[in-house]
FIDREN-387406 format. One record per residue: residue number from 1; chain; z, x, y of N, C-alpha, C in turn. Coordinates in steps of 0.05 Angstrom, whole numbers, always signed. Atoms other than C-alpha are relative to their C-alpha. Layout:
    n  chain      nZ      nX      nY     caZ     caX     caY      cZ      cX      cY
  NUM      A       Z       X       Y       Z       X       Y       Z       X       Y
...
END
This chain:
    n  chain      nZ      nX      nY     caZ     caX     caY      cZ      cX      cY
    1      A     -16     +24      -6    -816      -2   -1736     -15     -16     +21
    2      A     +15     +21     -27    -836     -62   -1697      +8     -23      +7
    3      A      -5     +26      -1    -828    -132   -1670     -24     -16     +19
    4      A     +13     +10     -18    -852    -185   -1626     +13     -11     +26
    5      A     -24      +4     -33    -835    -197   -1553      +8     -34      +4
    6      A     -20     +34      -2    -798    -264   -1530     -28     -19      -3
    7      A     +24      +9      -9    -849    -315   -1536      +4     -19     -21
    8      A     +14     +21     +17    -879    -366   -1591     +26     +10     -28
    9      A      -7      +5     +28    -848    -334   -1650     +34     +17      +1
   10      A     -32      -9     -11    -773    -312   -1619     +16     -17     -27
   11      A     -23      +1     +19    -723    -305   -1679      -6      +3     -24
   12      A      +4      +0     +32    -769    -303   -1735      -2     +44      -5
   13      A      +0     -28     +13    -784    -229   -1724     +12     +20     +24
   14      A     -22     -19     -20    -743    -167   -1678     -12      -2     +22
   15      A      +3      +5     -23    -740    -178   -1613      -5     +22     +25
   16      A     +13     -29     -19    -779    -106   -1585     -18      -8     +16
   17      A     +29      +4     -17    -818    -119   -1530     -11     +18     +12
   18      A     +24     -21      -9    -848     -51   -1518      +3     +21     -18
   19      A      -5     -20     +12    -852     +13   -1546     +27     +10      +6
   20      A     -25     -14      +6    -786     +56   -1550      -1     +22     -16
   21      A     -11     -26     +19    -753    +123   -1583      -7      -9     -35
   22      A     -11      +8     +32    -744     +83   -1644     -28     -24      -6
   23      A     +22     +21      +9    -806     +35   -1642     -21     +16      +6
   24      A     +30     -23     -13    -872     +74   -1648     -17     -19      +1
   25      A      +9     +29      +1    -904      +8   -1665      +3     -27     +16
   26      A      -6     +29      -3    -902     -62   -1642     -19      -7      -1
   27      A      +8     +26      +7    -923    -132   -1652      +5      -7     +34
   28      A      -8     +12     -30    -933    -159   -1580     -15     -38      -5
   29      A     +12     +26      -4    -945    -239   -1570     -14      -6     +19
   30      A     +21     +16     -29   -1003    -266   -1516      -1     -32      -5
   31      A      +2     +31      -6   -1016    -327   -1488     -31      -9      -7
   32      A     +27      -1      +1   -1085    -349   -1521     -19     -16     +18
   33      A     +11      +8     -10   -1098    -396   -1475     -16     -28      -5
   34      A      +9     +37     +15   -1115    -462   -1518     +30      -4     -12
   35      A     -23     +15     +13   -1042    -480   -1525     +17     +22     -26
   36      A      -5     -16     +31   -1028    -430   -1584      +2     +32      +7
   37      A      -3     -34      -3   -1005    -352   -1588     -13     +20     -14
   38      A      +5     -12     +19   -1036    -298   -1612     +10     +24      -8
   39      A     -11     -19      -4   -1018    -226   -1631     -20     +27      +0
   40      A     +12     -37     -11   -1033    -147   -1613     +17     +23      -8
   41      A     -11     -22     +14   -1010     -89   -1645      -1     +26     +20
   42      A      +0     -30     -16    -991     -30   -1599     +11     +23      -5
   43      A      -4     -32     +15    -987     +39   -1612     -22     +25     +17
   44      A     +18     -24     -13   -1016    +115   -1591     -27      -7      -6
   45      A     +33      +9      +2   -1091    +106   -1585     -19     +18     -16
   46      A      +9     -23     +20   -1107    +180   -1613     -24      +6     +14
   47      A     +28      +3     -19   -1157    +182   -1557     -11     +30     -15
   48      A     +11     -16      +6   -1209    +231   -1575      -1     +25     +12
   49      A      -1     -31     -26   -1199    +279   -1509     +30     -11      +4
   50      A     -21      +1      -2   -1124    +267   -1508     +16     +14     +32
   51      A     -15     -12     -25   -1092    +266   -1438     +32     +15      +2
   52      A     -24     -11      +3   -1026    +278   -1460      +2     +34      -4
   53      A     +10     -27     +13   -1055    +350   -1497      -5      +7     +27
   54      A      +5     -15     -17   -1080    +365   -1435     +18      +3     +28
   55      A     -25      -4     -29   -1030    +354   -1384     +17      +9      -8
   56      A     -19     -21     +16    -983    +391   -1432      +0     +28      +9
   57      A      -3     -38      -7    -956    +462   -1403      -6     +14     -22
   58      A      -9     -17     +29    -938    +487   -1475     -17     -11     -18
   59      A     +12     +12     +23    -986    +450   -1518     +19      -7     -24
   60      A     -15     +25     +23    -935    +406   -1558      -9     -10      -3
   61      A     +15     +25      +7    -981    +359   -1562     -37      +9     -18
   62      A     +24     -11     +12   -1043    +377   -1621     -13     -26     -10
   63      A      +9     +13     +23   -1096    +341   -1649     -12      +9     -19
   64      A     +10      -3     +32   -1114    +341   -1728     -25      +4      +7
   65      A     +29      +1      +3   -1179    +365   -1729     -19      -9     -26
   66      A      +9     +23     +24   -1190    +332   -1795      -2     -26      +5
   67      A     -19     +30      +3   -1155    +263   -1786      -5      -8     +31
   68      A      +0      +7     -30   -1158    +264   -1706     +17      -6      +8
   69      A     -35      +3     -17   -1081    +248   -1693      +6     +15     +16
   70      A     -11      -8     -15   -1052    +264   -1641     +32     +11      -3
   71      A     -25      -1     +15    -981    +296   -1667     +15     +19     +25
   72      A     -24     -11     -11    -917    +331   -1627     +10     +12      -9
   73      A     -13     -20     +12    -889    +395   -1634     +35      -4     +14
   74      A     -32      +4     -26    -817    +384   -1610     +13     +33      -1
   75      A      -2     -26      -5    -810    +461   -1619     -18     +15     +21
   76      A     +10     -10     -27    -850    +475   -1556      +3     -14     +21
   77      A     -10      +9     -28    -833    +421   -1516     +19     +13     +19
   78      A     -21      -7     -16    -798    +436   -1454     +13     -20     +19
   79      A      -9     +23      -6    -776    +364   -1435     -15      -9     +33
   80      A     +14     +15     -35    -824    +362   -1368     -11     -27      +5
   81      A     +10     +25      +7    -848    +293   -1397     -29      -4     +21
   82      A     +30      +7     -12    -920    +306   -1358     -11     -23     -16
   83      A     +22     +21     +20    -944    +270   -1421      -3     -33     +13
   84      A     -11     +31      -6    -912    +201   -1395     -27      -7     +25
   85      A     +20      +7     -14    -950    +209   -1333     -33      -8      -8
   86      A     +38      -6     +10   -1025    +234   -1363      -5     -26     -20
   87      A      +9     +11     +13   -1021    +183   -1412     -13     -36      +6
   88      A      +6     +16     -19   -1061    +122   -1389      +7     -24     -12
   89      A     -18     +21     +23   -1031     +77   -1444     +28      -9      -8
   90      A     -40     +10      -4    -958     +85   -1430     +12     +10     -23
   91      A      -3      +2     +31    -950    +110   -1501     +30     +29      -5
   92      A      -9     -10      +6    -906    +166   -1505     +29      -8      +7
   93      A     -24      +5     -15    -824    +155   -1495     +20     +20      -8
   94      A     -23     -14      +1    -759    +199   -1490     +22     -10     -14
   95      A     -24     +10      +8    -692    +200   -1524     +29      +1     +24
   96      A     -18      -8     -25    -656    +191   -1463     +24      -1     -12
   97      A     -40      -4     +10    -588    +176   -1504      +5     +27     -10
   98      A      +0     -25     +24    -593    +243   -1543      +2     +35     +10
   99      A      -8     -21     -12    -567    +316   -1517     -21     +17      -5
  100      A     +13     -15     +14    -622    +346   -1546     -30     -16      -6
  101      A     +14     +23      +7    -680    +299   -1538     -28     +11      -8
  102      A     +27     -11     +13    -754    +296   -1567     -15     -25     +17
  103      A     +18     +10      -7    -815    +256   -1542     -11     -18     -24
  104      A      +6     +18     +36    -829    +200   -1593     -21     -19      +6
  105      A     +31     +28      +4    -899    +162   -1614      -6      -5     -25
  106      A     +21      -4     +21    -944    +145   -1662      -9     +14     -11
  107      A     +11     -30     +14    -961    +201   -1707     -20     -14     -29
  108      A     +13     +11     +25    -999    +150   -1765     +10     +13     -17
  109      A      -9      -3     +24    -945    +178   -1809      +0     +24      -7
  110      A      +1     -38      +6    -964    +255   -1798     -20      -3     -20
  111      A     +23      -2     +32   -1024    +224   -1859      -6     +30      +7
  112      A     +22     -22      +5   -1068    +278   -1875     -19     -25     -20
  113      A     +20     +18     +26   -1136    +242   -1900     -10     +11     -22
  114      A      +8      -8     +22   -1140    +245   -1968      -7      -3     -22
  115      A     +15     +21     +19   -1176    +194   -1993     +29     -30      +7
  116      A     -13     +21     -13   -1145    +120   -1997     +26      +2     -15
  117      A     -20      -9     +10   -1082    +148   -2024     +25      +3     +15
  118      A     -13     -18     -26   -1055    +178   -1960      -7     -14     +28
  119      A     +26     +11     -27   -1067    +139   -1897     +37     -16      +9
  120      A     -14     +12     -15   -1019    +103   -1842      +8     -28     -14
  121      A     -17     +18     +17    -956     +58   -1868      -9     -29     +13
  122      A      +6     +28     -19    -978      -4   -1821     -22     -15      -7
  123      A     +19      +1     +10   -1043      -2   -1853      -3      -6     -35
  124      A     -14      +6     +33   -1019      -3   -1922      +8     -34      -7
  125      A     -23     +22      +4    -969     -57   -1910     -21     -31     +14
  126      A      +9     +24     -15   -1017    -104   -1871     -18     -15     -22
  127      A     +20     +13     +24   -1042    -166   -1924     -14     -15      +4
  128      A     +20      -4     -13   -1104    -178   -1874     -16      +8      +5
  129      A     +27     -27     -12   -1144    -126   -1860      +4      -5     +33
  130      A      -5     -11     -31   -1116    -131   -1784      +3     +21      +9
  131      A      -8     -25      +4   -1092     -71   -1794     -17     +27     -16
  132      A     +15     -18     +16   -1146     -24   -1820      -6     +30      +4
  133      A      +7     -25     -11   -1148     +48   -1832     -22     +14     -18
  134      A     +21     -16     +17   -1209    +103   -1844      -9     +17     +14
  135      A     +13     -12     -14   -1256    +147   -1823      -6     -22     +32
  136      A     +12      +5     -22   -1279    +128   -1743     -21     -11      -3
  137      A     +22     +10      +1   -1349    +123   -1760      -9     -33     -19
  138      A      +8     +35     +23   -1339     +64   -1820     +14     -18     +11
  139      A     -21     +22     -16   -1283     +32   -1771     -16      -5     +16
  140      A     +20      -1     -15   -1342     +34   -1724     -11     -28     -11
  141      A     +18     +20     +24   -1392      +0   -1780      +7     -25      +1
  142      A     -13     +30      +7   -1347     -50   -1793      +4     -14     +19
  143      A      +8     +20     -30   -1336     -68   -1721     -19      -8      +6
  144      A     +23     +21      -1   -1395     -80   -1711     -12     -20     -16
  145      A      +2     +18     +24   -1402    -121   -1767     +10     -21     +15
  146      A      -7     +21      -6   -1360    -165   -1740      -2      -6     +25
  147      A      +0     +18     -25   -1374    -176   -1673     -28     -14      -5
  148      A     +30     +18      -1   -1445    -208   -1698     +10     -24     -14
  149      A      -9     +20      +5   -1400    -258   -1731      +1     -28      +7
  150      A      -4     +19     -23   -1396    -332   -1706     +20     -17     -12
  151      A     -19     +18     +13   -1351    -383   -1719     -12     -15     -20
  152      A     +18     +16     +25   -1360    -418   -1781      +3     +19     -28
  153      A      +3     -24     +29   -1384    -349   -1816     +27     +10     -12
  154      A     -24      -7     +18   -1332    -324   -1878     -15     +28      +9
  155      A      +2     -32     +15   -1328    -250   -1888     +21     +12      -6
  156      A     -22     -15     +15   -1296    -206   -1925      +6     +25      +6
  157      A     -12     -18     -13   -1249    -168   -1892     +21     +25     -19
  158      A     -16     -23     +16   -1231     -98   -1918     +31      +2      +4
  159      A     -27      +4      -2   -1158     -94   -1935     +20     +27      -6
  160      A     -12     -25      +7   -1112     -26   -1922      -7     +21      +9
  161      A     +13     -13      +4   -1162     +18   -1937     -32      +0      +4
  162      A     +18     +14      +4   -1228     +10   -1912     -29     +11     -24
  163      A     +15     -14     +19   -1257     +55   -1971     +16     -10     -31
  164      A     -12      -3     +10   -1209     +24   -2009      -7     -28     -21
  165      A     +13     +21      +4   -1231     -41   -2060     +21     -29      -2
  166      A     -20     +27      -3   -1171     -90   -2037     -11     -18     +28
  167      A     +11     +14     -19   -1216    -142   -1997     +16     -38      +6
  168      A     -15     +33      -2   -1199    -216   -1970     -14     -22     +15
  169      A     +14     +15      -7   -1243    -275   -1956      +9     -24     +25
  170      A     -12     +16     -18   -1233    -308   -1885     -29     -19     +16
  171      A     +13     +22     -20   -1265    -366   -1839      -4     +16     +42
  172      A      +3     -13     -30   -1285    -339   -1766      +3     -22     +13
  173      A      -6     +23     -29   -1252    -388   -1719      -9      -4     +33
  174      A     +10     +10     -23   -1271    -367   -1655      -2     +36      +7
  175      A     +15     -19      +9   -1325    -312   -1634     +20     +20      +9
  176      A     -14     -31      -7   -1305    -239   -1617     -12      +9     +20
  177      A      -2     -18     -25   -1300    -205   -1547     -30     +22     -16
  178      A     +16     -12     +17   -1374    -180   -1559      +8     +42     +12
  179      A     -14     -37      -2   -1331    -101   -1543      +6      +5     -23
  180      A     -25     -12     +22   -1298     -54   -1586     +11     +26     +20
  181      A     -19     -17     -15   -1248     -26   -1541     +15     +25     -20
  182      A     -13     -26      +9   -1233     +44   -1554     -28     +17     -13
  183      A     +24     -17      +2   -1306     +62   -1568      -9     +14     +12
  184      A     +11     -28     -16   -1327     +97   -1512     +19      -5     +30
  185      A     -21      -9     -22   -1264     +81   -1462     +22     +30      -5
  186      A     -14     -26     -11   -1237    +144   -1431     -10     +29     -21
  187      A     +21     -17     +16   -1289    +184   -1481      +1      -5     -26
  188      A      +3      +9     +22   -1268    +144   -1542     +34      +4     -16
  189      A     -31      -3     +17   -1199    +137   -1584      -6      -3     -32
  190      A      +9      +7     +18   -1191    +136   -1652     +14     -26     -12
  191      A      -2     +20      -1   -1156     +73   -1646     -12     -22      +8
  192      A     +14     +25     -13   -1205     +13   -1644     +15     -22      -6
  193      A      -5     +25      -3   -1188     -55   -1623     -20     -24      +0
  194      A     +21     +18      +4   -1232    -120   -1639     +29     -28     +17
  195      A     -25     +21      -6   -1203    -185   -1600     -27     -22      +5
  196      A     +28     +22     -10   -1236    -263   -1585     +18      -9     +39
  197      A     -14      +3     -45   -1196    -258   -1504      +8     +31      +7
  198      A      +7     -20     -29   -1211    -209   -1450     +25     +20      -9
  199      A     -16     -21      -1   -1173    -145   -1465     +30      +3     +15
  200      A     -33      -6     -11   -1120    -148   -1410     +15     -16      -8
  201      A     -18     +33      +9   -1095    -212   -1433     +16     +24     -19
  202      A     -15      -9     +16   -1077    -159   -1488     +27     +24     +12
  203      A      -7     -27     -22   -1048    -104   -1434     -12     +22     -12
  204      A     +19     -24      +3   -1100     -52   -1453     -12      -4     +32
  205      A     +18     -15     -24   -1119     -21   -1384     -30      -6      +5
  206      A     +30     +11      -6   -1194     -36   -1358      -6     +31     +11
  207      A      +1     -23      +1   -1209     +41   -1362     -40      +2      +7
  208      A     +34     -13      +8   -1284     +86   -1354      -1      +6     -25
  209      A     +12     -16     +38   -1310    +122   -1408      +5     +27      +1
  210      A     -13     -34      +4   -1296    +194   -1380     +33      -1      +1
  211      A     -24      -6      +7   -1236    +216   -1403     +22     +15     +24
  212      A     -22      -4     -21   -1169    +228   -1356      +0     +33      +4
  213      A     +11     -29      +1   -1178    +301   -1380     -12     +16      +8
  214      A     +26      -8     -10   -1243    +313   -1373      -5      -1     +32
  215      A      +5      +1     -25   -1235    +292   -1300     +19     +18     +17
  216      A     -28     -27     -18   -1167    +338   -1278     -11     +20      -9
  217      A     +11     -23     +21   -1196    +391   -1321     -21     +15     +11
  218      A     +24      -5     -24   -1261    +396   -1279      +7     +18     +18
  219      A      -3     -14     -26   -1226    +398   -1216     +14     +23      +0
  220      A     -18     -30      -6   -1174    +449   -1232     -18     +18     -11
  221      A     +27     -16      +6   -1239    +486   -1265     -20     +13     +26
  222      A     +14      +4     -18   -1275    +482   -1202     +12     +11     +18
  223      A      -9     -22     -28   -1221    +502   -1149      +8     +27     -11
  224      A     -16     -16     +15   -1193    +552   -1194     -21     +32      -2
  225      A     +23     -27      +3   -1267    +595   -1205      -3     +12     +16
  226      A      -5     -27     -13   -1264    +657   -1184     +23      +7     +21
  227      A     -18      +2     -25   -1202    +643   -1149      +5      -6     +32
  228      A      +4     +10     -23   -1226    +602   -1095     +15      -7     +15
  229      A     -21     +13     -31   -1167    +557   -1075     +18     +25      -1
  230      A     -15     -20     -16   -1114    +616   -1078      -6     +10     +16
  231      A      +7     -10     -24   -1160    +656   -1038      +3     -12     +25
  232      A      +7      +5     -22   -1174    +608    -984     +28      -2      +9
  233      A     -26      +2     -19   -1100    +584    -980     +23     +32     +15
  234      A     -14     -39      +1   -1081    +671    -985     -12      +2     +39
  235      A     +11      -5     -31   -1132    +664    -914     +14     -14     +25
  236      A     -11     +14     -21   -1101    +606    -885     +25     +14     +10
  237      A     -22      -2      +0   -1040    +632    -897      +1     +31     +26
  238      A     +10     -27     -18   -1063    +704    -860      -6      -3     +25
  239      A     +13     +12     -32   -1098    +664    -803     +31      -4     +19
  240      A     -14     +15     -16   -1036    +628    -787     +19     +29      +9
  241      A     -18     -26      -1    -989    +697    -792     -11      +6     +18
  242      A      +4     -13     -21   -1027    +727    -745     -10      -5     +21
  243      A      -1      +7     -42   -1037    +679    -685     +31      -5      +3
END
């Protein structure tokens, strides 16, 4: 489910302006900045080192090692909502109305890839190619494809599927953010983003490249070997007892 937030196109389509229990999706509206609006699609990112997975007590949180999703066991949660914190994209949310609640995102539909048969409903439904799903590496390809684009140049933008032979012939209006956010921020997602204005405009974060993970992960690695910090605080704690 989705919509777009108050803005340019208020009434034509639902009026969600962020994620929610019940919106795993959205349609968000920006200000483009020549008079005119444009739009951004937000959703779980599927990062490749998944902060949520790792700030997880219970490991409720897995990724597909086929597909790369990021998916939710609500049979091991234990409602500590760490995820909310670790996640640097805001992406996960609660059923706070619900006696019995679950942690709700983006799951791309639970797919399993299985050829262009099987793949995320948003992706399907989009009659653009805005929306494109595949392997990482040809979503890659293709980004780069198009950021060598200029205005003027047509191309033909894969539609659905990008293995898939439903294509669609467009005009390049105005060039592309020479990025592809989500390539190697926070160690890489498998959600890429292509835009022609500066990322925050979109509210995507202005992130590194090492992963949120990879950086708590370290340190509790590090004080943890050989039982360093218990020890020392086991000393302090001894020192102080006995003056």
């Amino acid at each position: 489910a989705g919509g777009v937030s108050a803005g340019a196109a208020l009434g034509i389509w639902d009026d969600a302006e962020d994620l929610s229990d019940k919106n795993y999706t959205v349609i968000l509206d920006y200000d483009r900045g020549d008079g005119a609006f444009g739009f951004v699609k937000k959703q779980c990112m599927h990062c490749v080192d998944p902060a949520c997975m790792s700030a997880c007590p219970v490991s409720a949180f897995t990724k597909d090692p086929d597909t790369g999703t990021v998916v939710y066991n609500k049979d091991a949660c234990i409602g500590c909502r760490y995820c909310f914190v670790a996640c640097p994209f805001v992406v996960p949310r609660f059923e706070w109305d619900k006696a019995f609640p679950q942690v709700r995102k983006c799951e791309l539909c639970k797919t399993t890839y299985t050829g262009i048969d099987a793949y995320a409903a948003c992706c399907q439904t989009c009659p653009t190619g805005a929306a494109l799903f595949g392997p990482r590496e040809k979503l890659l390809e293709e980004a780069h494809k198009r950021l060598a684009l200029q205005p003027g140049d047509i191309h033909e933008y894969p539609v659905g599927h990008i293995d898939g032979d439903h294509t669609t012939f467009k005009r390049v209006e105005k060039a592309y953010i020479q990025h592809v956010y989500g390539e190697k921020e926070l160690g890489g997602t498998q959600v890429l983003i292509l835009g022609n204005v500066p990322f925050e405009k979109l509210g995507l974060p202005t992130v590194g490249e090492v992963a949120n993970s990879a950086i708590s992960e370290g340190l509790q690695h590090t004080l943890y070997k050989g039982m360093i910090a218990p020890l020392v605080l086991f000393g302090g704690l001894l020192a102080a007892a006995y003056r």
